[in-house]
Residue, then its C-alpha position, 0 to 999 in steps of 0.5 A: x760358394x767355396x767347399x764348406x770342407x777341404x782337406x790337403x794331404x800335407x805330403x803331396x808337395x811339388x818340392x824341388x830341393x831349392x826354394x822357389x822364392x828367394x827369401x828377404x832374410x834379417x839376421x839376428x845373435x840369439x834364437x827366435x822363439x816367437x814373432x807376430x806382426x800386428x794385425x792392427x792398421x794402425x800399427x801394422x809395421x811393428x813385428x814383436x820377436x821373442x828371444x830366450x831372455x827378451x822381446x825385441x819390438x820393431x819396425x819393418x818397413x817395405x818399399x811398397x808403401x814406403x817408396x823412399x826405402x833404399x831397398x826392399x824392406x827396412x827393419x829399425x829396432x824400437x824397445x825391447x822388454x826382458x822376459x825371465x821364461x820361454x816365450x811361447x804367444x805374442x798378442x797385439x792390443x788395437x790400442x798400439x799406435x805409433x803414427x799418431x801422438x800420442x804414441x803407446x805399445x801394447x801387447x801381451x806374451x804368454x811364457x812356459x811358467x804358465x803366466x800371461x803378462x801384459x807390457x805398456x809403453x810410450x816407447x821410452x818407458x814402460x809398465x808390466x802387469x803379470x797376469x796369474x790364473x792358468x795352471x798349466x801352459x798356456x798355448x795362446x792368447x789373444x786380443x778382440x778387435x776393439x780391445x776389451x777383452x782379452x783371451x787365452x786358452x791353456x793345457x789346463x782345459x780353460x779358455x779364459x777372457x779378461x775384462x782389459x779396462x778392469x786390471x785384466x779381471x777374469x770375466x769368464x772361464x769356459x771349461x773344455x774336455x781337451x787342453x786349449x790349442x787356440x784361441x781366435x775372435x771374429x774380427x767382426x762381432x767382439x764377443x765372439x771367441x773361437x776355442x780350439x782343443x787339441x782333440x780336435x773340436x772347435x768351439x764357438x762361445x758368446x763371451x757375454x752371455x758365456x754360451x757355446x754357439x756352436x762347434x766343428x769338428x775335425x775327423x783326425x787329431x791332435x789339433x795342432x793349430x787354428x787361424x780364423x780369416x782376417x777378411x771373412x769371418x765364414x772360414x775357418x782353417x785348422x792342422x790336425x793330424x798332419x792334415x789341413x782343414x778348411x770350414x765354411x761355418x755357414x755350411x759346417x758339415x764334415x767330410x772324409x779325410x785320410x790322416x799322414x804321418x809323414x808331414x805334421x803341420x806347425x802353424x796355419x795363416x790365412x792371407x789377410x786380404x784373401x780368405x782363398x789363401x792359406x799358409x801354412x808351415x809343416x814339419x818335419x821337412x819345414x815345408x812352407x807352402x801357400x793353398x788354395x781354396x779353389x784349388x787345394x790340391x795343388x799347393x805352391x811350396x815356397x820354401x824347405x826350411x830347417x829349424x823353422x818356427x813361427x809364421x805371421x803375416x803382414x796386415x796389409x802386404x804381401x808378405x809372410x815371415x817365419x824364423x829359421x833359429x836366429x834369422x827371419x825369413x820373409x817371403x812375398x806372396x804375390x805371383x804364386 
């Protein structure tokens, strides 16, 4: 069994000046803000990247499951959707499909104003629905695996979940003692939402019976950012306090860490098709980097990026993206 706890001190970094992976770089006019692939099989080519006044929905495509590409990878502009406040989280619904008739997108984007809003389209026109209900920003949001609900976690110390078939009613509202960082499902059980806060405990709720599960805790804080593991559902990564954490729920006990101030992380992802890899983007020297869990003390750095926010992965490949101001910056992840 991989240790229930890791934790990787986010400064001892092997960087050598220079990026050890040339990247695949797509260039763009104005600042990107957020992007998210879907998570979806499905959908898995859509990448959705926020600019300061719109949401521009594309298709990237690699040459390796499309070997009539004339390059590496393809990038081909679909729809996209104006947007009146900084867009903060992208959220992509399972019901997104565009390989089969008939074809629809849908995804929701929280922005600064406090408001959640959920857009449908049949790629040529499309509908909108602005979602009220947090009082302060919200952090995160995010749909279950099967579409039925979805959550979102605030500064206003609530996780809220919403019935989609519904209008997006309310369902449930759990009240935290810290504002919400993160909200994740397990990608196995649809009820069950993981709720991070930023004084670093995560806790797990039952969605229909509205009860905590059970919950982690970090020994260093602020909890900055929380990823749940695609392909195992028993793992669980955070960054808090500049340190990175790794649980294994079935054996969450906690061990010592050493809190950093020299390197605060930004955004953690597991790989999706390996629990045993981790991404994850640091700050202030924007140190993107790949962990192990079998070896989490000696990390591969990737890459040292100015101006860089945002990290996703693609569903299926290996392939991991970041924005650095106007451009996006995707990285293959295989042979590290």
């Amino acid at each position: 069994m991989a240790p229930s706890f890791v934790s990787d001190k986010m400064h001892e970094l092997s960087i050598s000046g220079k990026n050890q992976t040339p990247p695949i770089v797509l260039k763009f006019k104005d600042r990107i803000d957020a992007l998210a692939f879907s998570p979806h099989l499905l959908s898995r080519d859509l990448l959705g990247v926020a600019f300061p006044s719109k949401i521009v929905i594309g298709s990237v495509r690699f040459q390796d499951e499309y070997d009539d590409l004339p390059g590496e990878v393809e990038y081909l502009k679909i729809q996209e959707f104006s947007v009146s406040s900084r867009v903060h989280a992208i959220s992509w619904s399972p019901e997104t499909n565009l390989k089969i008739a008939p074809k629809k997108l849908l995804f929701a984007y929280s922005t600064s104003d406090s408001k959640i809003t959920v857009v449908s389209s049949n790629v040529t026109t499309f509908s909108s629905q602005v979602l009220q209900g947090h009082t302060s920003y919200v952090n995160d949001i995010a749909f279950n695996p099967i579409g039925n609900f979805l959550a979102s976690g605030s500064d206003d110390l609530t996780c809220q979940v919403r019935l989609t078939d519904k209008e997006y009613e309310i369902m449930s509202k759990f009240y935290l003692k810290a504002p919400v960082v993160a909200v994740k499902w397990h990608h196995e059980d649809p009820v069950k939402v993981l709720v991070a806060q930023k004084d670093g405990i995560i806790t797990f709720f039952n969605v229909t019976t509205k009860t905590a599960i059970m919950s982690l805790r970090s020994s260093a804080s602020p909890m900055i950012t929380v990823d749940w593991s695609p392909s195992n559902s028993q793992f669980v990564a955070a960054i808090a306090g500049g340190q990175l954490f790794v649980w294994n729920v079935t054996n969450p006990s906690m061990a010592h860490t050493e809190r950093t101030n020299s390197n605060v992380g930004l955004n953690v992802k597991f790989f999706p098709l390996n629990e045993q890899k981790i991404v994850s983007l640091g700050a202030p020297e924007n140190v993107l980097k790949v962990s192990y869990l079998h070896n989490p003390n000696n990390p591969v750095s990737l890459a040292t990026l100015e101006l860089a926010t945002g990290l996703t992965i693609h569903q299926q490949l290996p392939y991991a993206c970041t924005a650095v101001y106007s451009s996006i910056h995707i990285y293959r992840l295989t042979g590290l």
